[in-house]
Residue, then its C-alpha position, 0 to 999 in steps of 0.5 A: x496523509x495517504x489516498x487509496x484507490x483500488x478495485x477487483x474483477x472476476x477474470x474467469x469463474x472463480x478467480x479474481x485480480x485485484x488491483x490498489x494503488x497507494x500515495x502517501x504525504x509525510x505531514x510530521x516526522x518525530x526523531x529520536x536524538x542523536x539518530x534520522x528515522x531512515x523507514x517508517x513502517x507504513x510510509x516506507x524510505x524517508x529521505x530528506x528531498x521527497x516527503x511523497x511516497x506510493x505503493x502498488x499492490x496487486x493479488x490472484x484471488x481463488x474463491x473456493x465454491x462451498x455448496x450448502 
């Protein structure tokens, strides 16, 4: 299970910072035999104690000003 939230403004003309924040619940984990899934792509680290995770990702956006 996993919520997203996020947004992006307009700092100056043409360039803008975007910001997410992302938390994640581990609802099943399937392991093979005789080995523990340590990472699993999208839910990063697994560890026995903590089945939460989040993330938080930031970007520099420029848009390039096409004239037609």
């Amino acid at each position: 299970m996993e919520f997203i939230a996020g947004f992006k403004v307009q700092l100056i003309h043409n360039i803008y910072l975007g910001l997410s924040l992302r938390l994640n619940r581990l609802l099943s984990d399937t392991e093979p035999e005789n080995f523990d899934n340590i990472y699993i792509p999208g839910f990063n680290k697994k560890t026995e104690e903590n089945k939460f995770g989040a993330g938080f990702n930031y970007t520099i956006t420029y848009r390039i000003p096409f004239k037609f």
